[in-house]
MARDREN-635513 format. One line per 10 residues: number of its first residue (from 1); their letters; for each residue x, y, z of N, C-alpha, C, O. Coordinates in nm, 2 decimals. Each point is the difference from the previous one (the first is absolute). Example, Ala and Ser with C-alpha at 12.3 -4.5 7.8 and 13.67 -1.06 7.14 Angstrom:
1) as) 1.32 -0.57 0.78 -0.09 0.12 0.00 0.09 0.12 0.00 0.10 0.00 0.07 | -0.14 0.11 -0.14 0.09 0.11 0.00 -0.08 0.11 0.08 0.05 0.11 0.01 $
//
This chain:
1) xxxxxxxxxx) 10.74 14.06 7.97 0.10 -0.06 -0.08 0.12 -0.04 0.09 0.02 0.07 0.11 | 0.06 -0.17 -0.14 0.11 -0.07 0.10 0.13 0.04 -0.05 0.01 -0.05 -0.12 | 0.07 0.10 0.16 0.10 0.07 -0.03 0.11 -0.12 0.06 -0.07 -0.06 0.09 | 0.19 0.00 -0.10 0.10 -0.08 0.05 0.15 0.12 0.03 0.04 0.07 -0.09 | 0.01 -0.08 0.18 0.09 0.08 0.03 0.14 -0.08 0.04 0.03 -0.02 0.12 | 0.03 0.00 -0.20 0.15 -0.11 -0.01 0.13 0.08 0.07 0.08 0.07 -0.08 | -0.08 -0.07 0.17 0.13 0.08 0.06 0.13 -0.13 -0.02 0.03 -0.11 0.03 | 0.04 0.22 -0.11 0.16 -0.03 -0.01 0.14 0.08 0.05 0.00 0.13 -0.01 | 0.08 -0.18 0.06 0.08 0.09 0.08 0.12 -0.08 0.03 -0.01 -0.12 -0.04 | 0.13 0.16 0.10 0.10 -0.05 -0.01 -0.01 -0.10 0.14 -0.04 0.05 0.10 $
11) xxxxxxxxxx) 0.07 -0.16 -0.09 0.03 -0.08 0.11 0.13 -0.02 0.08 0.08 -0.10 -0.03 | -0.05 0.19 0.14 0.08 0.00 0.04 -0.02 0.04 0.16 -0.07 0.09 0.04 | 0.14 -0.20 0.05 -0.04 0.06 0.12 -0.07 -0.08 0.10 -0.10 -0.05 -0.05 | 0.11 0.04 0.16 -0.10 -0.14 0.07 -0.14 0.10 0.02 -0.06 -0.02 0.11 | 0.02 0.10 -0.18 -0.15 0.02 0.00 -0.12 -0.06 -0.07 -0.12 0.03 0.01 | 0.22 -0.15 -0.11 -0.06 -0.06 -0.09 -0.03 -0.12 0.08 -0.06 -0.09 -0.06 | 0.09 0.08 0.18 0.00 -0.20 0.01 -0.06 0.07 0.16 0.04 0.05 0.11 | -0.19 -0.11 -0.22 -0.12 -0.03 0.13 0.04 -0.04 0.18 0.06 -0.10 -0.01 | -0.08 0.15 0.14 0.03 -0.03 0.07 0.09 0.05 0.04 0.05 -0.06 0.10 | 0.03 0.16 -0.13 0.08 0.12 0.08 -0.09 0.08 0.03 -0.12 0.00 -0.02 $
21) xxxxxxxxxx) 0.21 0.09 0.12 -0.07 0.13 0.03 -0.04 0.11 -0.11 -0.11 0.07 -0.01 | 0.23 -0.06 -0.09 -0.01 0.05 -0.11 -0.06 0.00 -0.08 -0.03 0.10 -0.06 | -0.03 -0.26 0.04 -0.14 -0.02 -0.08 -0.11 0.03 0.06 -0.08 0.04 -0.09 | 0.04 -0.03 0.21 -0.08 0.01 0.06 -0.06 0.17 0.02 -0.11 0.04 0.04 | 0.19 0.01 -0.09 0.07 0.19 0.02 -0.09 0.00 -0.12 -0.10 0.07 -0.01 | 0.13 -0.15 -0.10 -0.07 0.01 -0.14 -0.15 -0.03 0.00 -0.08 0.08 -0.06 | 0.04 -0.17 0.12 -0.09 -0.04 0.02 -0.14 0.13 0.10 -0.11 0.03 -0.02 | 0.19 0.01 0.11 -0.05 0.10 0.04 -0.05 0.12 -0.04 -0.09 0.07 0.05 | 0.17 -0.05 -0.16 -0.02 0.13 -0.07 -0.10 -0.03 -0.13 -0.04 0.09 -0.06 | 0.00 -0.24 0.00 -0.06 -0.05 -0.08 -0.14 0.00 0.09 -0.09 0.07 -0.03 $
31) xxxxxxxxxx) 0.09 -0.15 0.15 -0.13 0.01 0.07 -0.03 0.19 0.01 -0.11 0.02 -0.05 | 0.18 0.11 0.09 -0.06 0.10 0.00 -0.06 0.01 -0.18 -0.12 0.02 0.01 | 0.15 -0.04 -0.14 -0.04 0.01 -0.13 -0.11 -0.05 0.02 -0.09 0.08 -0.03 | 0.06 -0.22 0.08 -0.07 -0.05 -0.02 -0.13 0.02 0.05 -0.11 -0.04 -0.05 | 0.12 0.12 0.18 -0.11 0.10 0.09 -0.04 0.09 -0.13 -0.12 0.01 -0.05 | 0.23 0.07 -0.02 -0.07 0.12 -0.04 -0.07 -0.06 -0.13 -0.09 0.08 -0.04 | 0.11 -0.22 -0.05 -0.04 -0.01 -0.13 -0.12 -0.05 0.05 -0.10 0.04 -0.06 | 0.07 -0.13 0.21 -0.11 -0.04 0.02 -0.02 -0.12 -0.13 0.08 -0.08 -0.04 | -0.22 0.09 0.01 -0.06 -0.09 -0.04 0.03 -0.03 -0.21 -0.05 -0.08 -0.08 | 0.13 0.18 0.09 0.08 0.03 -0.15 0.05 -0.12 0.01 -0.06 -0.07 -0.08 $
41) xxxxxxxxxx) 0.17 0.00 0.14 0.07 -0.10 0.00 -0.07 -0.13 0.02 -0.04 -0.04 0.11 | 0.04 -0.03 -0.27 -0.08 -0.14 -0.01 0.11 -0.11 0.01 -0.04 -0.12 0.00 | 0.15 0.14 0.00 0.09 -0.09 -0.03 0.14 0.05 0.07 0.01 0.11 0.07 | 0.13 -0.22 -0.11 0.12 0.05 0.08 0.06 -0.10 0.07 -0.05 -0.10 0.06 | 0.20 0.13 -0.07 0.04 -0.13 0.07 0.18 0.08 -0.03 0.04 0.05 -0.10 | 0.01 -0.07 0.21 0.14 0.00 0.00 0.08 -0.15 0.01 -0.02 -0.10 0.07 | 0.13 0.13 -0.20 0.07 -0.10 -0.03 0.12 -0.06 0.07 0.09 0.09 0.04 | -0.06 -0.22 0.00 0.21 0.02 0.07 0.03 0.00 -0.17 -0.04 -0.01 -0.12 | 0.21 0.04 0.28 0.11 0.04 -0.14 -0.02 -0.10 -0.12 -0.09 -0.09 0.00 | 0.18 0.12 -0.11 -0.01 -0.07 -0.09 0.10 -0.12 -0.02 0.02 -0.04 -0.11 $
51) xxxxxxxxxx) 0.05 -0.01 0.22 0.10 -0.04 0.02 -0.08 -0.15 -0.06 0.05 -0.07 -0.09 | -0.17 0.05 0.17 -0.07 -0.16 -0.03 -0.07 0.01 -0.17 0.00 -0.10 -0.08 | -0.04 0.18 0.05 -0.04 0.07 -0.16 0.01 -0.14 -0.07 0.08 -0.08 0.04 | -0.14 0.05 -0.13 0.05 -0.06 -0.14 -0.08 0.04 -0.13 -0.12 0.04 0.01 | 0.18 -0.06 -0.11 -0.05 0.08 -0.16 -0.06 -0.16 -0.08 0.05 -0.11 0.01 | -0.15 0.14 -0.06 -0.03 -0.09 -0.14 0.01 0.07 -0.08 -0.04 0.12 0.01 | 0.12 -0.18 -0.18 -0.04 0.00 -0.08 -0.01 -0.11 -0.12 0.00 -0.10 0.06 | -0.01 0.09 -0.15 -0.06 -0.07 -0.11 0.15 -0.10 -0.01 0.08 0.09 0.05 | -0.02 -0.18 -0.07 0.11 -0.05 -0.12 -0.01 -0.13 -0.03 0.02 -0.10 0.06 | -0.07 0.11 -0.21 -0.02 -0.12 -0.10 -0.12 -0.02 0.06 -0.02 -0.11 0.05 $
61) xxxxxxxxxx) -0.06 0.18 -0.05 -0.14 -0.08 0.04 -0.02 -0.02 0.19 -0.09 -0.05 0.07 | 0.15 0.08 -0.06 0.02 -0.06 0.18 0.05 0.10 0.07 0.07 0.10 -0.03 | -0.14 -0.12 0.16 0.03 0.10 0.07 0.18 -0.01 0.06 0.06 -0.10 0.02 | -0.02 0.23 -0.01 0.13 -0.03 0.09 -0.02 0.10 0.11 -0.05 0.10 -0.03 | 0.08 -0.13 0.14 0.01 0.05 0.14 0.18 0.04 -0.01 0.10 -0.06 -0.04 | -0.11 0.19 0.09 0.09 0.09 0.05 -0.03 0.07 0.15 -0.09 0.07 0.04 | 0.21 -0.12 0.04 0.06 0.09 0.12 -0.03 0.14 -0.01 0.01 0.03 -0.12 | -0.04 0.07 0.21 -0.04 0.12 0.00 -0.16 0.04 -0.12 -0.07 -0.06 -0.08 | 0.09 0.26 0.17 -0.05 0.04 -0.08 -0.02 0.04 -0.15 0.05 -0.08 -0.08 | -0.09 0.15 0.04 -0.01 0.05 -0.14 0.13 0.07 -0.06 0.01 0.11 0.07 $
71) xxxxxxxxxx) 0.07 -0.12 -0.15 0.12 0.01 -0.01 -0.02 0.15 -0.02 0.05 0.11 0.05 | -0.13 -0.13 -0.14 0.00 0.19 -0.09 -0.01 0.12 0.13 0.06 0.11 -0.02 | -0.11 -0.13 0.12 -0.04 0.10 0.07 0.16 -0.01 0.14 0.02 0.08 0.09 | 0.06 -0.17 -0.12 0.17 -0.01 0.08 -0.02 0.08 0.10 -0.02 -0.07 0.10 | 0.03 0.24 -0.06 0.05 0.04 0.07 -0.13 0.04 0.10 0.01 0.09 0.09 | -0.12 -0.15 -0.10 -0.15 0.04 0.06 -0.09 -0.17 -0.01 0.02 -0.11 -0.06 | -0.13 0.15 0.16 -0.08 -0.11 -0.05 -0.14 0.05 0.08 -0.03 0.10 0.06 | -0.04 -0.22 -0.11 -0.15 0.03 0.06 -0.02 -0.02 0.14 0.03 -0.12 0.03 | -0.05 0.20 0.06 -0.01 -0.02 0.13 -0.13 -0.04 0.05 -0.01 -0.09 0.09 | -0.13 0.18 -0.17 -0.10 -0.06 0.07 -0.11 0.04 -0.17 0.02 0.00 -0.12 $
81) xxxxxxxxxx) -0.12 0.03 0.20 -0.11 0.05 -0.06 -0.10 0.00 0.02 -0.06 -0.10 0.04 | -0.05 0.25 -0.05 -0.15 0.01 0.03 -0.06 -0.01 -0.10 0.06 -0.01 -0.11 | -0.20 0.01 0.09 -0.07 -0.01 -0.03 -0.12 0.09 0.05 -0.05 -0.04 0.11 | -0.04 0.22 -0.18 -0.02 0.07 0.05 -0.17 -0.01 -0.11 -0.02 -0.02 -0.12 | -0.07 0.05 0.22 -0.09 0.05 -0.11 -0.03 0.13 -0.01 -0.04 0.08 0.09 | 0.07 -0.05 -0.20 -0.04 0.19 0.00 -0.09 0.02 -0.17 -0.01 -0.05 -0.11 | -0.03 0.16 0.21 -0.11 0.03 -0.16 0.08 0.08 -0.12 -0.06 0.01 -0.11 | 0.19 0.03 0.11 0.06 0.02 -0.09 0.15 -0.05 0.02 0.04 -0.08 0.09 | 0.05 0.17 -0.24 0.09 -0.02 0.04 0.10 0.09 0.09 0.09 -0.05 0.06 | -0.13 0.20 -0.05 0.06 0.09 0.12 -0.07 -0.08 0.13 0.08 -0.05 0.07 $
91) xxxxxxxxxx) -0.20 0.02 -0.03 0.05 -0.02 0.15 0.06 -0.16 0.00 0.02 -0.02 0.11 | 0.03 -0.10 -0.19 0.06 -0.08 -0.01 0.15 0.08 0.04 0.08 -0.04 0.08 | -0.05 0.18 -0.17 0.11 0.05 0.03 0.03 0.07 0.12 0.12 0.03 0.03 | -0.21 -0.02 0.04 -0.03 0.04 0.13 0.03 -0.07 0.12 0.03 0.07 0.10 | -0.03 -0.22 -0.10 0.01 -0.08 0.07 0.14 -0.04 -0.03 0.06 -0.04 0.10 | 0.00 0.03 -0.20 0.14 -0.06 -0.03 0.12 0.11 0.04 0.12 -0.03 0.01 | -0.17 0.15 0.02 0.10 0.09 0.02 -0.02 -0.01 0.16 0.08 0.04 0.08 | -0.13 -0.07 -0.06 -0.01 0.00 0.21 0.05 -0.14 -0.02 0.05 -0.02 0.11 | -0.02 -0.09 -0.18 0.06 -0.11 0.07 0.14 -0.02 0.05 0.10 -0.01 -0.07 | -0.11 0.01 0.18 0.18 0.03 0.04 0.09 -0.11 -0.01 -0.02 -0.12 -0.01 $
101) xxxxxxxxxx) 0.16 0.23 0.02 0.10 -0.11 -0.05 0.05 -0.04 -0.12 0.07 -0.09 -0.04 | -0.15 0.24 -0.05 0.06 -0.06 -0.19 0.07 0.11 0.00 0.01 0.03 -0.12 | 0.06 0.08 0.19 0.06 0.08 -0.06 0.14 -0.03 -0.05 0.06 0.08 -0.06 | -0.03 -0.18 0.09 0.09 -0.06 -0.12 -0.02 -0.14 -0.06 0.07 -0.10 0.00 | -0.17 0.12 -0.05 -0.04 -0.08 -0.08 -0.13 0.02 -0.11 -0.01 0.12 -0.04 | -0.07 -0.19 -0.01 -0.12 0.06 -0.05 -0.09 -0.09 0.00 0.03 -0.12 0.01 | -0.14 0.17 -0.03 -0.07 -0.10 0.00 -0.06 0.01 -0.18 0.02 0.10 -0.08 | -0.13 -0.25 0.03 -0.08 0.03 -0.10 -0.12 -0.01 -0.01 -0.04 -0.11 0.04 | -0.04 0.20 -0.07 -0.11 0.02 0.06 -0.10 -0.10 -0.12 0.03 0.06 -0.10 | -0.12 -0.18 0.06 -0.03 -0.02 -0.08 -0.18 -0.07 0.00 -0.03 -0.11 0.04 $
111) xxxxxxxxxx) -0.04 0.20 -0.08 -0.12 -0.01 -0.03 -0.03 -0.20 -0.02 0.09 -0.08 -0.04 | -0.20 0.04 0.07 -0.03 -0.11 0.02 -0.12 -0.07 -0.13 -0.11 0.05 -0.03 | 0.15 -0.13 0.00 -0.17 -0.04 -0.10 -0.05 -0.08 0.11 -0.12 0.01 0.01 | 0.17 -0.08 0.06 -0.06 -0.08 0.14 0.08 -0.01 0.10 0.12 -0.01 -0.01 | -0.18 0.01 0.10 0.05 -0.04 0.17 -0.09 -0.12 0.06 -0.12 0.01 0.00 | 0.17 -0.13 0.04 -0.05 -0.06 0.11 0.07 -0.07 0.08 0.12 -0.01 -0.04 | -0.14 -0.04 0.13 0.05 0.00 0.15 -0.05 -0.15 0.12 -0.12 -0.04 0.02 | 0.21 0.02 0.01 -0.06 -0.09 0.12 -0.04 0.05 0.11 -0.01 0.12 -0.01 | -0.03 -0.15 0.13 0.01 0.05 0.14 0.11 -0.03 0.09 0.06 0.07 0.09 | -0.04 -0.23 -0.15 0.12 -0.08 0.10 0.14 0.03 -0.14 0.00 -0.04 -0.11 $
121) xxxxxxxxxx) 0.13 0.11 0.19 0.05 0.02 -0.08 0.15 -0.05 0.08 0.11 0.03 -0.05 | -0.13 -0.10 0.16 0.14 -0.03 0.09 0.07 -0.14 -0.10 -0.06 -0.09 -0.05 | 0.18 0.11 0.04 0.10 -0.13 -0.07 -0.02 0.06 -0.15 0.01 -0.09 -0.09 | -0.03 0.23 0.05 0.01 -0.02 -0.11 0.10 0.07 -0.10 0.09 0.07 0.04 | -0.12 -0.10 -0.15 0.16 0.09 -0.08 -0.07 0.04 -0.15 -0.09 -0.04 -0.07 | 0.15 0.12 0.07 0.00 0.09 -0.11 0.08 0.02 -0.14 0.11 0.03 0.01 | -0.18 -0.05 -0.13 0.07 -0.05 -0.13 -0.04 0.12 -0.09 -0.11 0.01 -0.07 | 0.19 0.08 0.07 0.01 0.11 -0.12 0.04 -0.06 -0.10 0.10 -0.07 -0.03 | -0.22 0.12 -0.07 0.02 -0.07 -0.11 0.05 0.13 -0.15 -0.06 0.10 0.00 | 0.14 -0.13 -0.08 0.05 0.13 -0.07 0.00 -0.06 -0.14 0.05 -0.11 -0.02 $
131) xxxxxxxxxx) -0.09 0.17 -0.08 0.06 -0.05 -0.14 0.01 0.13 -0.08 -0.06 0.10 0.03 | 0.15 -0.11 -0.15 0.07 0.07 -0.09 -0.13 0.11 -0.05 -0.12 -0.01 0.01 | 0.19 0.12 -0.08 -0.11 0.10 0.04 -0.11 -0.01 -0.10 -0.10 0.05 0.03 | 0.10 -0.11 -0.16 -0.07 -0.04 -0.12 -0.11 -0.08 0.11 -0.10 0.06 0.04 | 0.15 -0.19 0.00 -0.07 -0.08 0.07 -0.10 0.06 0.10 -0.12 -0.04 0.00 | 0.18 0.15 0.09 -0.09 0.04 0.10 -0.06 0.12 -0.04 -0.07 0.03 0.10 | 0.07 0.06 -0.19 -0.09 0.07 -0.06 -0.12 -0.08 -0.06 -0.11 0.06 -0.02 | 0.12 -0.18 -0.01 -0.09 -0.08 -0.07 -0.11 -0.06 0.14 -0.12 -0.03 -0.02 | 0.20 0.03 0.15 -0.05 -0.09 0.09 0.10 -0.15 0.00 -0.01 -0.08 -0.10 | 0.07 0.06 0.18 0.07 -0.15 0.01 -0.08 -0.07 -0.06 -0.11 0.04 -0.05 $
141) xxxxxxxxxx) 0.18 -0.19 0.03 -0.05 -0.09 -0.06 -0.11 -0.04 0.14 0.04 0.01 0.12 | -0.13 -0.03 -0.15 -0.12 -0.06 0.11 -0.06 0.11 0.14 -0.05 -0.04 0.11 | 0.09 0.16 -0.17 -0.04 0.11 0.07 -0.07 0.17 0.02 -0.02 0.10 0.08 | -0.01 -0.18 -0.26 -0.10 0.15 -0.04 -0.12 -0.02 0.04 -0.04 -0.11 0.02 | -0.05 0.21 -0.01 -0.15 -0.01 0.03 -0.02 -0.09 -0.10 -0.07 -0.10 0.02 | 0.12 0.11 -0.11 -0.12 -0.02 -0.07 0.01 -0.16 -0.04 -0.07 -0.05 -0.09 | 0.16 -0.02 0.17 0.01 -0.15 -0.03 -0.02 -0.10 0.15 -0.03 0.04 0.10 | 0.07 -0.16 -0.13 -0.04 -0.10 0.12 0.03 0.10 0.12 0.05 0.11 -0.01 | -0.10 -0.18 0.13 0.01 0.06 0.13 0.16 -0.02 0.05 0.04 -0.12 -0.01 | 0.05 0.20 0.06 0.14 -0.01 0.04 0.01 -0.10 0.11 0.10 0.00 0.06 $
151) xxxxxxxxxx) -0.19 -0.07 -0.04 0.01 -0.09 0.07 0.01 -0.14 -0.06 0.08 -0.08 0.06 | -0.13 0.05 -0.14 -0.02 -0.12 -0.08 0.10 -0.10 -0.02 -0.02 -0.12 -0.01 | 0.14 0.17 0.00 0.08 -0.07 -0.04 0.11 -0.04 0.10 0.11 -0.03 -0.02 | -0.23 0.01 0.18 0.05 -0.02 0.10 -0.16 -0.08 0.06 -0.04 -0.01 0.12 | -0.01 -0.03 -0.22 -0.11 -0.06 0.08 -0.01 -0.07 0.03 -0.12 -0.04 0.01 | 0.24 -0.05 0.05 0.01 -0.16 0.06 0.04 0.07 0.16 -0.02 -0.06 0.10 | 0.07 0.18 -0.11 -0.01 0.03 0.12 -0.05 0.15 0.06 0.04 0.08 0.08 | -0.13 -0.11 -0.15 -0.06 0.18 0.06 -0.02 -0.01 0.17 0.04 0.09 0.08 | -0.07 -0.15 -0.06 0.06 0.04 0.15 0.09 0.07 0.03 -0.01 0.10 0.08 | 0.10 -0.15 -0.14 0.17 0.07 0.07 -0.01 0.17 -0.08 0.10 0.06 0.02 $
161) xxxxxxxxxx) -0.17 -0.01 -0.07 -0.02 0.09 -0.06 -0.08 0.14 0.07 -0.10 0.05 -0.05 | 0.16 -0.02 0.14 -0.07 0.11 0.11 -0.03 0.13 -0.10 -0.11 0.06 0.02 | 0.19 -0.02 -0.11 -0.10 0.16 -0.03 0.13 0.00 -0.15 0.11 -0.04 -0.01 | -0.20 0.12 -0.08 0.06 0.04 -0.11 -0.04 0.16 -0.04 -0.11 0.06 -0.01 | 0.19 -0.02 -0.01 0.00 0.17 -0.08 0.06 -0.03 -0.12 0.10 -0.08 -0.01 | -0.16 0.15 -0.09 0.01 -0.02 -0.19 0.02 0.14 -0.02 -0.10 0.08 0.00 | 0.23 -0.03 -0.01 -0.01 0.14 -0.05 -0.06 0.08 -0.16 0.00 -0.05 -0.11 | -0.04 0.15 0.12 0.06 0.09 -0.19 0.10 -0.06 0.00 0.08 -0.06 0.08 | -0.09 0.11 -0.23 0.09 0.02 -0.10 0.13 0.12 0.09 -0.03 0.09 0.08 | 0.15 -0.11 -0.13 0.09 0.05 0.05 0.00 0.17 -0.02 0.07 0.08 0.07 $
171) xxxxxxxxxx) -0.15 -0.04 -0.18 0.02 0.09 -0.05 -0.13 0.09 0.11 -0.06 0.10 -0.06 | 0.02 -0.13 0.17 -0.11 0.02 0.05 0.06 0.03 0.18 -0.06 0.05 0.09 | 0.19 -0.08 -0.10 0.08 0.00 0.12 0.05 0.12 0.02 0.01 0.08 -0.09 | 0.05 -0.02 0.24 0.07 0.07 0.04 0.09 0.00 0.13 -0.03 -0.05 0.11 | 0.15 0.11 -0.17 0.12 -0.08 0.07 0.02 0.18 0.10 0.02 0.12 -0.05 | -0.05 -0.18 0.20 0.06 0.12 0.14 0.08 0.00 0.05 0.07 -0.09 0.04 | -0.05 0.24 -0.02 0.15 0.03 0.07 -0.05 0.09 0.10 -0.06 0.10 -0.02 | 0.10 -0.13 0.14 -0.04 0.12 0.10 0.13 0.03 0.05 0.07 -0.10 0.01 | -0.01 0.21 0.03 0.05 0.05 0.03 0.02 0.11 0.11 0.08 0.09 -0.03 | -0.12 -0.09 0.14 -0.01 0.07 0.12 -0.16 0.03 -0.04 -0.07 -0.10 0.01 $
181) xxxxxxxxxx) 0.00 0.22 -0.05 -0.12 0.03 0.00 -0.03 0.01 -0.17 -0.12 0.01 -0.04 | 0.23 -0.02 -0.06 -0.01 -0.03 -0.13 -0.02 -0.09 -0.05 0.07 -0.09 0.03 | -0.17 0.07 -0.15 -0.01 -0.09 -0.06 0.02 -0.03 -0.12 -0.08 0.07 -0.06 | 0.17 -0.14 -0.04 0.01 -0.03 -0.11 -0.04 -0.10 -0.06 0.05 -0.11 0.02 | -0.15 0.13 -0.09 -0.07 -0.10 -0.14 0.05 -0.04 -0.13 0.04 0.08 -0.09 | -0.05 -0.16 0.09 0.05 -0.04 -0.15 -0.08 -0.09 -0.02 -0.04 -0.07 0.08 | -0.02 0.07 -0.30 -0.09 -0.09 -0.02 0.05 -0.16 0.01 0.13 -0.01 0.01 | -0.18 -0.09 -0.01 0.03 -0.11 -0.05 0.10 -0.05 0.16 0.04 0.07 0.10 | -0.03 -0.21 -0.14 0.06 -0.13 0.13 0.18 0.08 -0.02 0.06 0.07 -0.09 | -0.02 -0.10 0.19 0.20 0.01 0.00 0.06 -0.07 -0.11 0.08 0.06 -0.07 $
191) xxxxxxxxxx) -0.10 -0.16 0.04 0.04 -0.13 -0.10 -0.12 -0.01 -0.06 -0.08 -0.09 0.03 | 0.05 0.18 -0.15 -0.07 -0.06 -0.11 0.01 -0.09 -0.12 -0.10 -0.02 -0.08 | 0.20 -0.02 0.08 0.03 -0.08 -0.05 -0.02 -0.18 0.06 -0.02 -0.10 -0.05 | 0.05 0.13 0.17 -0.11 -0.12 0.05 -0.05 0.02 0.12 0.06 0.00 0.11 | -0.19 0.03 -0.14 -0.10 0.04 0.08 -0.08 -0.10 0.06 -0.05 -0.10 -0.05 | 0.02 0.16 0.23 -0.10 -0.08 0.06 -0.10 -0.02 -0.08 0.00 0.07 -0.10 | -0.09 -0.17 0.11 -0.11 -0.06 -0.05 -0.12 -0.03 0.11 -0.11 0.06 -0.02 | 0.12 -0.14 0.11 -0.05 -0.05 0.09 0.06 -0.02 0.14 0.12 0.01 0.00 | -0.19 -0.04 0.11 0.08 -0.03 0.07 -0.14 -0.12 0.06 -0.12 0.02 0.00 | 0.21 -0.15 0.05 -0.08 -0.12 0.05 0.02 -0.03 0.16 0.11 -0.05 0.02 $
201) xxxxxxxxxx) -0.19 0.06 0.07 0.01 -0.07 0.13 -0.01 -0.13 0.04 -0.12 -0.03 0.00 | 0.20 -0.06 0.03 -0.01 -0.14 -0.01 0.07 -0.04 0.17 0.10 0.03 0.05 | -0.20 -0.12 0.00 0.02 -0.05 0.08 0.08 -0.13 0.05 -0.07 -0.10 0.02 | 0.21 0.09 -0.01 0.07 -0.10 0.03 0.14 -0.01 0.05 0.10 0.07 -0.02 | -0.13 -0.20 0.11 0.09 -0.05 0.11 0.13 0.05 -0.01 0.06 -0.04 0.10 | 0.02 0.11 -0.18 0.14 0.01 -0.03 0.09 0.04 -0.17 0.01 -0.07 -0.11 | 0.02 0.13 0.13 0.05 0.03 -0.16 0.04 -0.11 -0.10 0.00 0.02 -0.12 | 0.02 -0.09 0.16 -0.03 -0.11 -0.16 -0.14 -0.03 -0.02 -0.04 -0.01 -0.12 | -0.03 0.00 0.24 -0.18 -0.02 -0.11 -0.01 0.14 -0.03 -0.01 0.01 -0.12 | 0.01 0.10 0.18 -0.03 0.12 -0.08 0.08 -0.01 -0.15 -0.07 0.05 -0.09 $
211) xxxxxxxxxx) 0.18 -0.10 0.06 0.07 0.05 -0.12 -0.09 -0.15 -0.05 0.01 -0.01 -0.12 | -0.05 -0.07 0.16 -0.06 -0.10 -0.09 -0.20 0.06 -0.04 -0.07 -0.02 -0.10 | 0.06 0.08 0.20 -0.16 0.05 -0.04 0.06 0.08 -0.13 -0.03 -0.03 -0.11 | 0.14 0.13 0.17 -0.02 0.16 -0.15 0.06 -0.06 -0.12 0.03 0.06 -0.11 | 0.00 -0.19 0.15 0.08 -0.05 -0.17 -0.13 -0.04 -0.06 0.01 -0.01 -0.13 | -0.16 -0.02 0.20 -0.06 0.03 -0.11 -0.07 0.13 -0.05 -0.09 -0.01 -0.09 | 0.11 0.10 0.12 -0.09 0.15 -0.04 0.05 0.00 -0.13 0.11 -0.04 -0.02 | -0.20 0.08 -0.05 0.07 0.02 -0.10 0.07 0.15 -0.04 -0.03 0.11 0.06 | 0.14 -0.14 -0.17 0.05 0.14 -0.03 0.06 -0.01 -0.18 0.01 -0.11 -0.05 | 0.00 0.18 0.01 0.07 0.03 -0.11 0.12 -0.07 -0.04 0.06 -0.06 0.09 $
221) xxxxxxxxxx) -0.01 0.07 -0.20 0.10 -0.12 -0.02 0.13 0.08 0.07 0.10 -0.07 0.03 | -0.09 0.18 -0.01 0.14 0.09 0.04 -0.10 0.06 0.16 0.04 0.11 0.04 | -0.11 -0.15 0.02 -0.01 0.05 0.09 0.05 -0.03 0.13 0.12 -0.01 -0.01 | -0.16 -0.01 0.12 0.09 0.00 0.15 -0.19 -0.06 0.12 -0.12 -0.01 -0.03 | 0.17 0.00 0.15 -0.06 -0.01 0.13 0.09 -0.06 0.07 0.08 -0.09 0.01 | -0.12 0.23 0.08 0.12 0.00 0.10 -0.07 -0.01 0.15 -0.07 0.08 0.05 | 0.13 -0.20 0.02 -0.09 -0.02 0.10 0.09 0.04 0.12 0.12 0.01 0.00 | -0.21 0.01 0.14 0.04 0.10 0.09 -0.10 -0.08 0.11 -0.11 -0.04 -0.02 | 0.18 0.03 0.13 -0.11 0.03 0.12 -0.01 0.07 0.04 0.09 0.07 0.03 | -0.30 -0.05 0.04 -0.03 0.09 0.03 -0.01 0.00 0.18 -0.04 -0.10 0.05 $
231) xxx) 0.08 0.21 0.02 0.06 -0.01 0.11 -0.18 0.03 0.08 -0.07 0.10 -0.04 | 0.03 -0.19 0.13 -0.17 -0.01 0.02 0.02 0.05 0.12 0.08 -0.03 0.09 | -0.23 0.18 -0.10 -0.01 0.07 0.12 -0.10 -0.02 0.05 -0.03 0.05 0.11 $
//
């Protein structure tokens, strides 16, 4: 089973902007994780700051593009994320508590109905997709198992479409806190009230075609996608 591991945490500090030493310090201690998870880790990608970020949501039928990240989450944001396969959900919890670097932050840990992936993943960006909690307990609009493929409504350019993860239901989530060698669990996403949904990998030249691919994903009429680029290792 594919477990997605969403680290959030506060952004502060030139350890966030790829190409310091400081990042690199980060990056080192992610490569030892990544020795010990081994072949657990199917997925992953560290994000830049959120400074380049922009938000979709719905108005009057049309999409509107907003500057930055996701408002609700203000004082934190998404830095990266894995992607783990584990046969349950303790050693999923097993791998999230060794990921370093969240002890002030958390991460959410959220079970997968699918994972797939490209190979070539360089130039690309990443569109967290979230809708209101009615909506994503149901599955987004165009993102439950049990309807069209999450791709579809991007099929003029599936190309630009490197990898999608389709979470549970929110109520299927768990939100981590590590704390020196402690760990605190809590059921359910940080913001249940509007909850991740999906997250889409899309390949393109610069943040206006990325914010023009995720303006078509679909989402709920009150929902969000918030696009990011993904910093290529």
């Amino acid at each position: 089973m594919d477990f997605l591991a969403l680290l959030v945490g506060p952004e502060i500090g030139p350890e966030v902007v790829p190409g310091t030493d400081e990042f690199d310090a980060e990056v080192a201690l992610h490569d030892e994780f990544g020795k010990y998870a081994g072949s657990a880790i199917v997925g992953g990608a560290a994000l830049y700051p959120s400074a380049d970020a922009v938000t979709i949501r719905e108005s009057d039928g049309a999409p509107l593009i907003t500057d930055g990240p996701f408002v609700e989450l203000a004082e934190v944001v998404v830095g990266g994320f894995y992607v783990f396969a584990a046969d349950d959900l303790d050693t999923a919890l097993d791998l999230t508590r060794r990921i370093p670097g969240m002890d002030e932050g958390y991460t959410e840990l959220w079970p997968l109905e699918s994972w797939t992936v490209s190979e070539e993943l360089a130039g690309c960006w990443l569109a967290i997709v979230r809708d209101q909690e009615q909506d994503a307990e149901q599955g987004a609009v165009g993102h439950s198992p049990s309807t069209t493929s999450p791709v579809a409504s991007l099929a003029s350019v599936t190309d630009a479409v490197r990898g999608v993860a389709v979470f549970r239901p929110p109520s299927s989530a768990t939100t981590v806190r590590t704390r020196g060698d402690e760990m605190i669990l809590s059921d359910g996403p940080e913001d249940a009230q509007e909850a991740a949904t999906a997250l889409y990998i899309l390949s393109a030249p610069d943040r206006a075609a990325a914010a023009d691919l995720a303006c078509r994903i679909p989402v709920g009429p009150k929902g969000s996608v918030e696009v990011r680029r993904m910093v290529d290792e």
